[in-house]
Steps between C-alpha positions, in 0.01 A plus 500: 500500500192634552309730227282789489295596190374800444342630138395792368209431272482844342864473355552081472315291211335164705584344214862448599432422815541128425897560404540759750381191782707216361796768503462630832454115642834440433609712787290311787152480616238772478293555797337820363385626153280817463351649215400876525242629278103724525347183425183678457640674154774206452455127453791380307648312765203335624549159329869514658409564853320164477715260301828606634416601872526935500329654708298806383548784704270754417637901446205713485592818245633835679489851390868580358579206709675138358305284716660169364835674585416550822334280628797255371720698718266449812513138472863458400573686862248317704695190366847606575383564805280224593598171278861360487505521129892508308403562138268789410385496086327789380328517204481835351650737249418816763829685686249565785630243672851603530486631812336108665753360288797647724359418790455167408865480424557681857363222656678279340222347247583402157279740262455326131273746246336329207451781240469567131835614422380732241298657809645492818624779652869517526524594822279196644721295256832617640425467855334140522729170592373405152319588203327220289332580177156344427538470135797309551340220701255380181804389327493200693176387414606336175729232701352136542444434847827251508679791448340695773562287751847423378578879538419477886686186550774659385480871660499280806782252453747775355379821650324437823695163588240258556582183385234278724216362224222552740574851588540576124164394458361714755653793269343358185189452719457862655559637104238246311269371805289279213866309475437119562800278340181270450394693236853395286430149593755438793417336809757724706638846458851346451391258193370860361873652493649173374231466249542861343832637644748236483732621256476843743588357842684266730330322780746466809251297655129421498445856721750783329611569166756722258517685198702354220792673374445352140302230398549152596390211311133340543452281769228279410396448848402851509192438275285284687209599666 
């Protein structure tokens, strides 16, 4: 699925843009990601653009006039129009964009809104395929990464069906691009899920595996590396 990004700066702290990322990664692969701010009043997001690949879009100020709003609205039509994009993600808390958000839907595009829920506009919330809630996404940050990466293994065993080991890694891959099974001192990606999910999961062969029911006893085997 392919992802459009597009944040407004006035209304979304860059400081949970990391969570926000990692969250919308789970849904495919992003092939745009805007940031709208006056950059020459606003430099928040600066450090973001660079370290996690936004592009600034600059919104000079207007009379009376949101500028961020639309000029958001400009570029989310140009790229209904002109990319094949299936997942548009708005970050905002504004109901300006109510009005984009139905056509999006029109045209068959899946509209996710990342708000504050104690500010978004109930309208915007109401009409979008989803609604996610930033503050909710830090609660994840306390989990090891072993449990990370066991969360996508199994979202995509049980949820999205995938059972093949290298497509699951792909998964865990496009969420946490630094992942390298290296790092937890196995050779291959499969030693990695014997070494720390083997009371977890059943290998049907070297290339696909299950989810476990209940817990089976240890297999040594599964702890070399």
């Amino acid at each position: 699925m392919n992802i459009a990004i597009f944040i407004d700066g006035e209304n979304i702290s860059y400081k949970d843009y990391g969570n926000i990322l990692k969250d919308i990664r789970k849904s495919g692969q992003v092939s745009i990601s805007n940031v709208y701010l006056d950059w020459t009043q606003n430099q928040s997001w600066k450090e973001v653009t660079k370290s996690l690949g936004v592009t600034p879009i600059q919104c000079q100020k207007l009379n009376g006039k949101n500028s961020v709003d639309l000029k958001i609205a400009v570029d989310i039509m140009e790229t209904l129009y002109e990319r094949q994009i299936d997942l548009f993600c708005i970050l905002t808390t504004d109901s300006d964009f109510c009005h984009i958000v139905q056509k999006l839907k029109s045209k068959n595009k899946i509209v996710h809104i990342y708000g504050y829920e104690t500010k978004i506009n109930n309208s915007l919330l109401n009409i979008c395929n989803k609604f996610i809630n930033i503050k909710n996404l830090k609660r994840s940050e306390s989990l090891t990464d072993i449990d990370k990466y066991w969360k996508i293994i199994r979202r995509c065993v049980e949820e999205e069906g995938i059972s093949s080991i290298g497509r699951i890694k792909d998964k865990i891959i496009q969420e946490y691009s630094d992942f390298d099974e290296k790092n937890y001192g196995s050779k291959r990606f499969l030693i990695f899920l014997k070494k720390y999910y083997h009371n977890k999961i059943r290998f049907i062969s070297n290339e696909k595996i299950s989810i476990h029911s209940e817990e089976p006893k240890p297999d040594p085997d599964y702890w070399w590396n």
